[in-house]
Backbone bond lengths (Angstrom), bond angles and torsions (degrees), N, CA, C in turn:
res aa  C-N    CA-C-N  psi(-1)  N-CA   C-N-CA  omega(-1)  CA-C   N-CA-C  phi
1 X - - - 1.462 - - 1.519 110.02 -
2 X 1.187 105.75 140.24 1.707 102.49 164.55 1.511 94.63 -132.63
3 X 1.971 94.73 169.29 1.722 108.67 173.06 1.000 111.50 -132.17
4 X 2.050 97.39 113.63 1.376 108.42 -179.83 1.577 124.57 -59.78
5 X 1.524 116.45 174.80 1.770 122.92 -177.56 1.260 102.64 -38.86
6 X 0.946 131.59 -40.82 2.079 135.98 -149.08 1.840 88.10 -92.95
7 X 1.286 114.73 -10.96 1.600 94.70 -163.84 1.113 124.52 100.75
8 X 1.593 121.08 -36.74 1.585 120.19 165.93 1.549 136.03 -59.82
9 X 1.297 113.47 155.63 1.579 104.65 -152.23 1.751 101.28 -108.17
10 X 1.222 95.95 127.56 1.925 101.91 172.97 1.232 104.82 -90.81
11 X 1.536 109.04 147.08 1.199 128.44 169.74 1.246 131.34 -151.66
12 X 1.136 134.10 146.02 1.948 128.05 -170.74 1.464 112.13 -169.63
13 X 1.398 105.57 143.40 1.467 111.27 -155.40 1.450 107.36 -87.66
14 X 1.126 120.73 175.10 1.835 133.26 164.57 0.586 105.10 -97.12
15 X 1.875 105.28 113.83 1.138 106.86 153.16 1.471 136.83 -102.97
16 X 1.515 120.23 30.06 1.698 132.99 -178.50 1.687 100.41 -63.06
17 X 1.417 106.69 -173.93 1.155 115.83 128.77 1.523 133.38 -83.26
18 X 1.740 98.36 161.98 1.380 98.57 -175.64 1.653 88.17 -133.86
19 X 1.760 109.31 -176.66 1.487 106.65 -172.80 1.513 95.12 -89.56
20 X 1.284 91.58 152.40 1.283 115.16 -159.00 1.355 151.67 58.13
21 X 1.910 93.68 28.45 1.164 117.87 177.93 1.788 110.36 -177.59
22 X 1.592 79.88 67.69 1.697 90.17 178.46 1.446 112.82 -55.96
23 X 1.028 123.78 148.49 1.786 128.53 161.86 1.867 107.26 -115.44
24 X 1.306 100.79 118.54 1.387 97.34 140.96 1.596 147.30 -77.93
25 X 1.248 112.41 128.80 1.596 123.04 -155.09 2.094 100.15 -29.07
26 X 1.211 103.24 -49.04 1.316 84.37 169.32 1.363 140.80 -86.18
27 X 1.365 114.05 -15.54 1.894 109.60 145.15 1.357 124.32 -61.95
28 X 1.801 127.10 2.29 1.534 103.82 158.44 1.304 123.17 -86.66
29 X 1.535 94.98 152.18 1.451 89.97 153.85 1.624 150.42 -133.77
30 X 1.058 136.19 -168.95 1.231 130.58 -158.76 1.577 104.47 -66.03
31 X 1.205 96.41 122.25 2.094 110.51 170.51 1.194 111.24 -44.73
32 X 1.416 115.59 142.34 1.720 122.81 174.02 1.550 106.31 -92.18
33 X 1.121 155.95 72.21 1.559 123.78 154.79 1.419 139.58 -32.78
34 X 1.456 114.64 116.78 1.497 104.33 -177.72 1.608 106.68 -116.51
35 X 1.491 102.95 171.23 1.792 109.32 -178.75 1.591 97.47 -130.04
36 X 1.450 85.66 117.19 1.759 96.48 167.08 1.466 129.43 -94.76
37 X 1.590 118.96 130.46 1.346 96.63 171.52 1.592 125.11 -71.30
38 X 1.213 111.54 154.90 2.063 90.65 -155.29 1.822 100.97 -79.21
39 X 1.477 113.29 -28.13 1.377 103.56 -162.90 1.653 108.19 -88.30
40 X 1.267 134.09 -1.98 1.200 137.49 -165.53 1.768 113.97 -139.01
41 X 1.777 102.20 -8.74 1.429 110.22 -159.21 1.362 135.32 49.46
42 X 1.616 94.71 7.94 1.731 96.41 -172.84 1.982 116.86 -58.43
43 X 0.638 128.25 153.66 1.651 144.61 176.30 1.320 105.85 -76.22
44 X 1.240 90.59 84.67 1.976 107.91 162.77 1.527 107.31 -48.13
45 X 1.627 116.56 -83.52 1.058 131.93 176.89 1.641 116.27 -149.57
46 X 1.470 98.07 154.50 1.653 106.56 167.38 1.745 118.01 -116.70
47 X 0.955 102.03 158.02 1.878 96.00 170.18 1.844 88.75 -153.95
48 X 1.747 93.26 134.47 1.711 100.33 166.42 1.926 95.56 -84.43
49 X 1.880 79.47 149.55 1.505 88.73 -171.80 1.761 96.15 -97.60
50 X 1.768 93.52 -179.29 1.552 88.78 -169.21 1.720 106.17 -89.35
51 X 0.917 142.37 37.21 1.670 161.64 -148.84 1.261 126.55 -168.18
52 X 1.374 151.44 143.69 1.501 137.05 122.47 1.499 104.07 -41.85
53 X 1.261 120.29 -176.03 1.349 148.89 -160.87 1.135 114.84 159.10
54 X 1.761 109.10 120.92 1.380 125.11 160.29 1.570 126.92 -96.64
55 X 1.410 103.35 11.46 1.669 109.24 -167.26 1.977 96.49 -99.64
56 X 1.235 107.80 157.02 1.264 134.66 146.29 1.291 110.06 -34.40
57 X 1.270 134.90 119.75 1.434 128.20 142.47 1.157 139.54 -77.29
58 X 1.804 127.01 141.96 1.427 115.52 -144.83 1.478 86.82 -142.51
59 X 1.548 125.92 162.93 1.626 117.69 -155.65 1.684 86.58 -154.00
60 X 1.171 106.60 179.10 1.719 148.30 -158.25 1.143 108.43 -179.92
61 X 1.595 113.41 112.97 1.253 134.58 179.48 1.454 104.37 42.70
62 X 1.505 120.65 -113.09 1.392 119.17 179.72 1.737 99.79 -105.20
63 X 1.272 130.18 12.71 1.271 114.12 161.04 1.334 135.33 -90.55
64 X 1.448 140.88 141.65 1.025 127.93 -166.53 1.389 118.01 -120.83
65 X 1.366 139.84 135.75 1.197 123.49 -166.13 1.452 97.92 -114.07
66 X 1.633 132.81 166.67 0.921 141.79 -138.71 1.833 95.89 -166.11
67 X 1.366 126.50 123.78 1.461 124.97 155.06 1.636 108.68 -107.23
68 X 1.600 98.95 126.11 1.610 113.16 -160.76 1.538 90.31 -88.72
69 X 1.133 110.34 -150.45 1.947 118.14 166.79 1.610 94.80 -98.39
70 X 1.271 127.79 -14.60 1.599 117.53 -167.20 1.247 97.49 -125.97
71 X 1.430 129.72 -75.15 1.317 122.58 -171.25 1.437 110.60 -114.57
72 X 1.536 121.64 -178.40 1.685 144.59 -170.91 1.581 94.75 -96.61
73 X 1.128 118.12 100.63 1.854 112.30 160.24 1.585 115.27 -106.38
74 X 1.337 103.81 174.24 1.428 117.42 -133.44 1.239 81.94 -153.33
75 X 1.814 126.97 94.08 1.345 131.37 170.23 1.728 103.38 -96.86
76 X 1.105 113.99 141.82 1.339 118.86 161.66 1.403 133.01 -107.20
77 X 1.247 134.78 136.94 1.784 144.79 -167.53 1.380 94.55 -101.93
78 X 0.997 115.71 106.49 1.797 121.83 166.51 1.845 108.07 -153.26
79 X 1.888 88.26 68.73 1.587 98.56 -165.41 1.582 107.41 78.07
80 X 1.501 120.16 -57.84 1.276 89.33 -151.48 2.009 84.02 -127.38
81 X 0.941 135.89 -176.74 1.801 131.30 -177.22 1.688 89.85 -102.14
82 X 1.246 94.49 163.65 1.553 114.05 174.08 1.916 101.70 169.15
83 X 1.785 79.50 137.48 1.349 109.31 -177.06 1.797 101.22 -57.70
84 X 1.365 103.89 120.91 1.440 90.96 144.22 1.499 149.56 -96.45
85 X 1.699 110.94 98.46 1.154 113.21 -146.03 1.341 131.62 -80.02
86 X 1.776 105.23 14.66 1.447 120.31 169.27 1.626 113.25 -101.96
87 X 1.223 101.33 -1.51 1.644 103.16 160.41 1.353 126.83 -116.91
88 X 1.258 114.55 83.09 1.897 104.78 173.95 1.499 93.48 -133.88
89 X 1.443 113.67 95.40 1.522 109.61 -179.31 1.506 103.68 -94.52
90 X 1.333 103.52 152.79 1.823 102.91 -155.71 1.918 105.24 -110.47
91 X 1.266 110.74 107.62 1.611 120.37 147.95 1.328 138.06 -38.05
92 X 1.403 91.31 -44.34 1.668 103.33 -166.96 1.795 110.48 -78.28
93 X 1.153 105.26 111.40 1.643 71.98 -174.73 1.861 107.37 -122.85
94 X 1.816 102.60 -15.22 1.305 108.50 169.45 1.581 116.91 -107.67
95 X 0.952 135.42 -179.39 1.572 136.25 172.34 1.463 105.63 -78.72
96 X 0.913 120.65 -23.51 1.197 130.59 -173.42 1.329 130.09 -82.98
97 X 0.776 125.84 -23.91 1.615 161.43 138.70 2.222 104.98 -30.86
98 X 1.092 107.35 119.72 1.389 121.01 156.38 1.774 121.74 -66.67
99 X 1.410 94.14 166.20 1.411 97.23 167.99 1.340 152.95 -60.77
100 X 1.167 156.67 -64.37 1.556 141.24 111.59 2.260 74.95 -164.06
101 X 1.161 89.04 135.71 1.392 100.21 152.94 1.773 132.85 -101.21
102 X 1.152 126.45 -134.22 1.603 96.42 -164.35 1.210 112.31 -109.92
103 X 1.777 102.92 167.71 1.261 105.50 -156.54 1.998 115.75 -89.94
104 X 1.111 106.51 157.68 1.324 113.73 160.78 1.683 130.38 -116.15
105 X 1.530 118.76 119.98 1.358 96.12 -143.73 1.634 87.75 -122.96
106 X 1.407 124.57 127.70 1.202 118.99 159.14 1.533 122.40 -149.95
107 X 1.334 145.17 -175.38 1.223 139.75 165.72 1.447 112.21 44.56
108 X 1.216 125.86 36.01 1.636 135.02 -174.93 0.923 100.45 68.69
109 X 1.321 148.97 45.65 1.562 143.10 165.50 1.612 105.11 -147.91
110 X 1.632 99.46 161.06 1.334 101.66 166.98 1.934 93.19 -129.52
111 X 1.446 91.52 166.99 1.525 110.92 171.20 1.456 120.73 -150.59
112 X 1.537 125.99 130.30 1.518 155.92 163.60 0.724 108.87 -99.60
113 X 2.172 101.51 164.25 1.006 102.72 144.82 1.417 110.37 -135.42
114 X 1.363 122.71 171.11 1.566 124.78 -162.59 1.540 112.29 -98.54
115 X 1.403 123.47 179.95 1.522 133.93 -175.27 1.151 105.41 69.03
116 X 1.678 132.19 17.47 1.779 104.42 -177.18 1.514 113.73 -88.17
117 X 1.616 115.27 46.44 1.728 110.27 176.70 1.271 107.17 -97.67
118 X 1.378 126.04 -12.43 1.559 119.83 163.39 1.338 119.03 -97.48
119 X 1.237 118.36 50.50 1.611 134.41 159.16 0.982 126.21 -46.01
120 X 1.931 95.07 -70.37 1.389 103.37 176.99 1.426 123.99 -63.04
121 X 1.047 149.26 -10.07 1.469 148.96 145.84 1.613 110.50 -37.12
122 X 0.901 119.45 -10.79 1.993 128.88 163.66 1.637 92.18 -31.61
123 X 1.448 120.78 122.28 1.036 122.57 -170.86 1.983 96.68 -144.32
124 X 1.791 99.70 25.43 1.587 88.46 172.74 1.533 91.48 111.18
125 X 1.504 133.32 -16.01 1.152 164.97 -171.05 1.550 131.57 173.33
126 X 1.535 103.87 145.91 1.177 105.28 178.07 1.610 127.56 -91.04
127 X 1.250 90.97 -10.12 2.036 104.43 171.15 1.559 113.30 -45.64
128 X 1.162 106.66 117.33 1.520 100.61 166.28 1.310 120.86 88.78
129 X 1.118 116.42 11.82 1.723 113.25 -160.93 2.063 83.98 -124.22
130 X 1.113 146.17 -16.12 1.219 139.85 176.87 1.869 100.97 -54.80
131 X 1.141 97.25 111.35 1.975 92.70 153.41 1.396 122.05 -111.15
132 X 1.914 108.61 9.43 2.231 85.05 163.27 1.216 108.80 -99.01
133 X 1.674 92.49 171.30 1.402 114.45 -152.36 1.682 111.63 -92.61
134 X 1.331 110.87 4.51 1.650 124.29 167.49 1.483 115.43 -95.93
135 X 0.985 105.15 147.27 1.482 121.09 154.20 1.456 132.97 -35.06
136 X 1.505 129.37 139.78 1.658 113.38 172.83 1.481 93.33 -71.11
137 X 1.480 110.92 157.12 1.900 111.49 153.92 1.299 105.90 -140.21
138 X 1.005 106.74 140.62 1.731 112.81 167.01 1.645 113.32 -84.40
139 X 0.883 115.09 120.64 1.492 134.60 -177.56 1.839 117.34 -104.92
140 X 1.127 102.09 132.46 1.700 115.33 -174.61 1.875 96.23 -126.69
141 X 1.565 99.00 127.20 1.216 111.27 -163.67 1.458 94.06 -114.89
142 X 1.226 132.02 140.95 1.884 127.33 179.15 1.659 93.31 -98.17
143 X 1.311 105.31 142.38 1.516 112.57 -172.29 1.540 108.94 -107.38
144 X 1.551 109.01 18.11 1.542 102.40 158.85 1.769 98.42 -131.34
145 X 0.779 100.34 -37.14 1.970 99.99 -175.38 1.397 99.57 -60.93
146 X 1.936 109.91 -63.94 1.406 110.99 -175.89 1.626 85.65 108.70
147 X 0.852 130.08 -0.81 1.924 139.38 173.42 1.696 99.51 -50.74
148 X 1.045 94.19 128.00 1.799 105.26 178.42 1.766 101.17 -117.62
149 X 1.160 95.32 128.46 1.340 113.27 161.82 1.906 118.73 -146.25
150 X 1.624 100.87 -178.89 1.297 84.53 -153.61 2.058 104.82 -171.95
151 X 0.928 103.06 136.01 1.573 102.65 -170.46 1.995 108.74 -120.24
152 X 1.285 101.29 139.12 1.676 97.84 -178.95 1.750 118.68 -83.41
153 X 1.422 120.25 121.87 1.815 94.57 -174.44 1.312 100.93 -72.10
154 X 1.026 135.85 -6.24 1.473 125.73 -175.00 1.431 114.01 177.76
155 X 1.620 125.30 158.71 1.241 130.66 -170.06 1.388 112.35 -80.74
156 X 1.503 118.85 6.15 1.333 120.46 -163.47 1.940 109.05 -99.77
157 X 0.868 114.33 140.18 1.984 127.16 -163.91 1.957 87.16 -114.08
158 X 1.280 84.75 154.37 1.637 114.82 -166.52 1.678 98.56 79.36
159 X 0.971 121.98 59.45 1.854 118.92 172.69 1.922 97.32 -103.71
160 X 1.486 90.59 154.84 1.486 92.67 168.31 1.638 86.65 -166.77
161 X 1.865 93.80 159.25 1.125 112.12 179.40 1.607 123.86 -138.43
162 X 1.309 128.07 157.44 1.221 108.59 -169.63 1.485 120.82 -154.05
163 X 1.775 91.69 42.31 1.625 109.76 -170.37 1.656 97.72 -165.55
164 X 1.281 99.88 -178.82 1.869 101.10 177.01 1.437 112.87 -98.12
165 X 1.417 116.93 168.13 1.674 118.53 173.36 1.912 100.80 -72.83
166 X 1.521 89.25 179.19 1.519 87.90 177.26 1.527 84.91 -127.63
167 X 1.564 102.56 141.57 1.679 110.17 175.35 1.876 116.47 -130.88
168 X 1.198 111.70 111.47 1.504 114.12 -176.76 1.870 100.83 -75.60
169 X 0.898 155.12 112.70 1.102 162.49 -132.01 1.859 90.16 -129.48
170 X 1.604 143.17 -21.82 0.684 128.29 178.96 1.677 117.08 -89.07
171 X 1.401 92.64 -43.66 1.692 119.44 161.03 1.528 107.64 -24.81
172 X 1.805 106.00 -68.62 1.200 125.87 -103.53 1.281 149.37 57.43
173 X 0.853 116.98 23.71 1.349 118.51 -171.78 1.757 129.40 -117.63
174 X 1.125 106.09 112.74 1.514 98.91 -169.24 1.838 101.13 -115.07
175 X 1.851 103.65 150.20 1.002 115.00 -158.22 1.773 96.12 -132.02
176 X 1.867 109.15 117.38 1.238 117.11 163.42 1.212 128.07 -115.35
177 X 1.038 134.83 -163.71 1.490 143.95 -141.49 1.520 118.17 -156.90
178 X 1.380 136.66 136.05 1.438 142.07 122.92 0.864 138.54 -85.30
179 X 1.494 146.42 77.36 1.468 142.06 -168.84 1.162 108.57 -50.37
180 X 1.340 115.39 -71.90 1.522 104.70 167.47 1.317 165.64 2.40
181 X 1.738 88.95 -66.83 1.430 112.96 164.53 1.476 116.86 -100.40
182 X 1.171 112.10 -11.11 1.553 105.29 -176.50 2.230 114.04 96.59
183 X 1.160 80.27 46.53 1.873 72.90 -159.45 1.826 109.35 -128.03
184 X 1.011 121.21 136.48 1.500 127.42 176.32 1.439 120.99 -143.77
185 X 1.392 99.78 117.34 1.486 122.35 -161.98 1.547 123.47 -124.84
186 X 1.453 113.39 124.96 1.463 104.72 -168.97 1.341 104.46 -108.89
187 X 1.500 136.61 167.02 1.195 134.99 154.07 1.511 134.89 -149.18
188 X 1.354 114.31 135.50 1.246 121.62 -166.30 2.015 100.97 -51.59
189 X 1.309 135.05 151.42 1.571 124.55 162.91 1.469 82.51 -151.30
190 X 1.522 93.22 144.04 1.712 130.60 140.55 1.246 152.62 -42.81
191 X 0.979 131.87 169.77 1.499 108.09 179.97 1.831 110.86 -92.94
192 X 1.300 94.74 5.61 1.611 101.04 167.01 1.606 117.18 -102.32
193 X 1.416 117.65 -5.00 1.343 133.64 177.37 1.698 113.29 105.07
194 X 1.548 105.93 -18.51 1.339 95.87 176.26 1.350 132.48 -29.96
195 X 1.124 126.71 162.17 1.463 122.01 -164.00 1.836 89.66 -144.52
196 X 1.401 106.87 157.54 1.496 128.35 -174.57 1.178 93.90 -163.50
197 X 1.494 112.60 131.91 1.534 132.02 174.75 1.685 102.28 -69.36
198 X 1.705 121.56 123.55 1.197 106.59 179.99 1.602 105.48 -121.58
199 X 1.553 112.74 9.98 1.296 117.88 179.63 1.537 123.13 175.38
200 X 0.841 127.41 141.14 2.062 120.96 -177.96 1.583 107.34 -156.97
201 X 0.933 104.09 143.79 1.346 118.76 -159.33 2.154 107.76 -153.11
202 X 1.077 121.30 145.26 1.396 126.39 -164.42 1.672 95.75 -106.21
203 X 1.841 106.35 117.10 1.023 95.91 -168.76 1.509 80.57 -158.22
204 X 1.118 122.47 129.79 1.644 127.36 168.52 2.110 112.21 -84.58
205 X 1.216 85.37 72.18 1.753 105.35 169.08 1.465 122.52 -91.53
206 X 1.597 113.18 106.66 1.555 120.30 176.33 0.760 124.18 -90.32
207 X 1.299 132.87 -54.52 1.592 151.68 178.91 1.205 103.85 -68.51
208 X 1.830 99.96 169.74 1.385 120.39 174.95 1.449 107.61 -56.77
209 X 1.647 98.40 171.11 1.386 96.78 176.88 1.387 105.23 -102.89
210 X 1.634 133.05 -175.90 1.092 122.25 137.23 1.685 129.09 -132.69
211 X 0.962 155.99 154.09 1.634 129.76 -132.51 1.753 84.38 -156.29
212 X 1.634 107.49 121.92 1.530 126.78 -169.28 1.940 82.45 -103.83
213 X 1.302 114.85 98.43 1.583 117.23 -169.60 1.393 84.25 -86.27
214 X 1.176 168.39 43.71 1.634 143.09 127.98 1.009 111.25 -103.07
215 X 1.475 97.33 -12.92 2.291 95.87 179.84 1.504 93.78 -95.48
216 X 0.995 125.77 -37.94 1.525 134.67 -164.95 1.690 85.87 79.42
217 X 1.089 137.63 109.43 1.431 143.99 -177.68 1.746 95.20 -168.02
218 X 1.546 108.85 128.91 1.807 102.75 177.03 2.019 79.27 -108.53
219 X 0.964 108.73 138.64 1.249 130.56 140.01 1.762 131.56 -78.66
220 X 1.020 98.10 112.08 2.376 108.05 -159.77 1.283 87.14 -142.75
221 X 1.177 118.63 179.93 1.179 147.83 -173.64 2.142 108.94 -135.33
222 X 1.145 90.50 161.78 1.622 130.31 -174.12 1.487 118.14 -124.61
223 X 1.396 124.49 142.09 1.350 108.52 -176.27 2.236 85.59 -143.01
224 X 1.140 111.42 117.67 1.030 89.34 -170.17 2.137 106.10 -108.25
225 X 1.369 85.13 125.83 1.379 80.59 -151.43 1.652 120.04 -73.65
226 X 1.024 108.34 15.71 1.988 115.63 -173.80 1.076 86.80 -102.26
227 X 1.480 144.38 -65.79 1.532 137.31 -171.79 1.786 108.20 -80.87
228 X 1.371 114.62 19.14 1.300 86.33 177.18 1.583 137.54 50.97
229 X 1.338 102.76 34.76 1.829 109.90 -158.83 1.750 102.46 -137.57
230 X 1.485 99.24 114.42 1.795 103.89 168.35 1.255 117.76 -67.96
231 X 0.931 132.01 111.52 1.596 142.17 -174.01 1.638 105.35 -113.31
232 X 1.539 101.49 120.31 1.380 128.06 159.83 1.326 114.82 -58.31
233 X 1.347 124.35 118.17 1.721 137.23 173.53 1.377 117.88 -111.52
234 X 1.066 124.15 127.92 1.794 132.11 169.17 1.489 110.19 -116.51
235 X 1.171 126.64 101.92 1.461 151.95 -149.75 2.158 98.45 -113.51
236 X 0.920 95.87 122.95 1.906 102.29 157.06 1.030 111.94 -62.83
237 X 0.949 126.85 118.72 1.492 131.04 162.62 1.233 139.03 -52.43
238 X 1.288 113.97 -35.21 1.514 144.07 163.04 1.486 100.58 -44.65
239 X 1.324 114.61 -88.91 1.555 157.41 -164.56 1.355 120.47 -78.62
240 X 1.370 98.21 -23.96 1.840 100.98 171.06 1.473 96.86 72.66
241 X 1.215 129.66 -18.04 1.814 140.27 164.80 1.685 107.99 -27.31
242 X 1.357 120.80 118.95 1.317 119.47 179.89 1.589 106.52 -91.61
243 X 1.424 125.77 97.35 1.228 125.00 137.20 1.505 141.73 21.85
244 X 1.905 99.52 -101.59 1.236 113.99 176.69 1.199 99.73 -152.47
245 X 1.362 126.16 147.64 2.399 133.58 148.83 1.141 94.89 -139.00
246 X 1.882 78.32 147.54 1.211 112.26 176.89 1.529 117.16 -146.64
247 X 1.646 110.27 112.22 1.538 102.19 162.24 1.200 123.59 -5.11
248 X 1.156 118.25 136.31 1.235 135.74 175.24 1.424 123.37 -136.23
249 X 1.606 123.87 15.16 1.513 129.83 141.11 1.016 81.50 85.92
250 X 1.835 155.70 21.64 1.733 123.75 158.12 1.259 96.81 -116.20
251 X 1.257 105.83 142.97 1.403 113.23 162.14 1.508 128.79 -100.79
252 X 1.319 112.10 43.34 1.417 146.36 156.32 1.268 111.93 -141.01
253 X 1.368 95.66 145.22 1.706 123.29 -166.36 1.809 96.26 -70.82
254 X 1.322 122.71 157.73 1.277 127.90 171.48 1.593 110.05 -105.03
255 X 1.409 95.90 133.10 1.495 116.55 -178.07 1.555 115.33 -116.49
256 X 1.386 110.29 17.08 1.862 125.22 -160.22 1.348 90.84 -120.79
257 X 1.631 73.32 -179.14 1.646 89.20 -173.87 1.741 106.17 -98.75
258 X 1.303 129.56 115.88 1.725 115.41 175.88 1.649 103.38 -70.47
259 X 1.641 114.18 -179.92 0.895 125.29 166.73 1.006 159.85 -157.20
260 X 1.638 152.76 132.62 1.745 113.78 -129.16 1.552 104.88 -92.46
261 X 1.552 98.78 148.93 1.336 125.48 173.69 1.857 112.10 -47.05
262 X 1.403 95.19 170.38 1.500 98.85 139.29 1.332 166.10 -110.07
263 X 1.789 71.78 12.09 2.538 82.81 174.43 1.362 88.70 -163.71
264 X 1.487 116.07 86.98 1.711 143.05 169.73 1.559 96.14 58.91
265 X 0.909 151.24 69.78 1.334 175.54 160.79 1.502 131.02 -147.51
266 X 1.572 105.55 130.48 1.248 128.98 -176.68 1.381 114.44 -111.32
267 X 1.486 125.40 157.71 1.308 138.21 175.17 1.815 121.56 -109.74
268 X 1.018 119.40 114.22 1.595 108.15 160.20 1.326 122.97 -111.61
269 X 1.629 129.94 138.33 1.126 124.79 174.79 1.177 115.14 -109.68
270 X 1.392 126.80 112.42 1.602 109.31 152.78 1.873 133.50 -79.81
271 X 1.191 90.95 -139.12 1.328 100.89 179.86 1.632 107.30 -98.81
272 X 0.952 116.95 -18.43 1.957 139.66 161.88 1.091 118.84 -63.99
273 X 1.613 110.86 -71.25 1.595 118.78 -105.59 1.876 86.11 -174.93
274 X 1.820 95.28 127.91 1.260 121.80 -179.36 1.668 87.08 -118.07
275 X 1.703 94.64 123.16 1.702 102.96 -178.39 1.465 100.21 -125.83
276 X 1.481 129.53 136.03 1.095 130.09 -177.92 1.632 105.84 -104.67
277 X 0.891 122.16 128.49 2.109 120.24 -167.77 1.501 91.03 -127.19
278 X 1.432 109.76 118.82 1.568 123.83 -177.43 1.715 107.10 -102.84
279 X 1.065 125.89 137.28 1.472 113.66 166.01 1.585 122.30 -59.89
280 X 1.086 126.05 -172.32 1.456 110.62 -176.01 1.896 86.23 -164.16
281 X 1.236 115.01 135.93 1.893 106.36 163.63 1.522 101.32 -82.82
């Protein structure tokens, strides 16, 4: 859910599979968006979108953006929702190719990343459970052209993902992921979206990220798979240079979002285990 400028609340369902109720790409169907009023929850309005969607929805002022299985839409709240049907710039461009999970929207752009329909295969971890035959890519969408571009984290097929990239917009620098394979990749972009590999490093990262912008420090996660142990990572941003980890007491990998403390302390949740990680000088 998010809450648009006016206060009203967005919302839209999943439509992937989940376990124990696989869907094939052609038994889904197209996502509903709804608008809540926030103090009563009453149902402003709904509109079916032109897609399923398994991603998060992410907003600007009263607009809301949406990653379909094919293209990026762009619903608008003006009282009532409506498609905007001069923006659906398209991702998908092979069969092979996954769904786009959620968006990150800043500086007139948004950014994903793709393959997150083998999620649900989370089996305690996300290593190993990808079966398409493409690559993850991180993709940068221009939010007035509608210009798609897009960078590969790695040459490796069966990737899946099941969270958003993290993008420093002052940096430049945006940072994606393979759950799958184990892979974390940053890249320099332009003001046209180009992308340049500026670092990669082998790191089994599920979860969201979270990004300390005055240290330049990304906060990710580690799952180390012989001990069975989720391990907290604080990575340079620059340099892809790892910092500090530290156990974090689950013995499942994190696929959530952590979250920051209130006096140099952070939170991660898994599917276990709520770990509180304090800084220390």
């Amino acid at each position: 859910m998010v809450i648009l400028e006016d206060g009203t609340i967005a919302t839209k369902d999943f439509a992937g599979s989940r376990p124990g109720n696989v869907l094939e790409k052609s038994e889904q169907m197209p996502s509903h968006l709804v608008v809540l009023e926030p103090d009563s929850l009453e149902m402003l309005d709904e509109i079916e979108l032109s897609e399923p969607s398994i991603a998060r929805i992410s907003s600007v002022a009263n607009d809301i953006y949406v990653a379909g299985d094919r293209t990026l839409m762009r619903v608008r709240f003006r009282g009532k929702l409506e498609l905007d049907s001069e923006f659906l710039p398209l991702y998908k461009t092979t069969e092979s190719q996954g769904s786009a999970w959620d968006v990150v929207v800043g500086d007139s752009s948004a950014w994903f990343l793709d393959n997150g329909d083998d999620s649900y295969r989370y089996n305690g971890t996300l290593i190993g459970v990808g079966t398409l035959s493409s690559e993850v890519r991180l993709f940068r969408v221009d939010l007035v052209s509608g210009q798609v571009t897009s960078g590969r984290i790695s040459d490796l097929s069966k990737g899946v993902v099941a969270n958003p990239p993290l993008v420093d917009f002052e940096r430049r620098i945006a940072v994606g992921y393979d759950s799958g394979n184990g892979i974390v990749t940053a890249f320099d972009f332009d003001d046209l979206g180009n992308m340049t590999q500026r670092w990669s490093r082998s790191q089994n990262h599920g979860g969201h990220m979270v990004y300390l912008r005055d240290e330049g420090l990304v906060v990710s996660d580690d799952y180390d798979l012989e001990r069975n142990i989720a391990q907290m990572v604080i990575l340079e941003i620059e340099s892809g240079d790892e910092v500090v980890r530290v156990d974090t007491g689950s013995p499942v990998q994190s696929v959530l979002f952590p979250a920051v403390g209130f006096n140099h302390d952070l939170y991660l949740c898994t599917f276990s285990t709520i770990s509180r990680i304090a800084f220390c000088d």
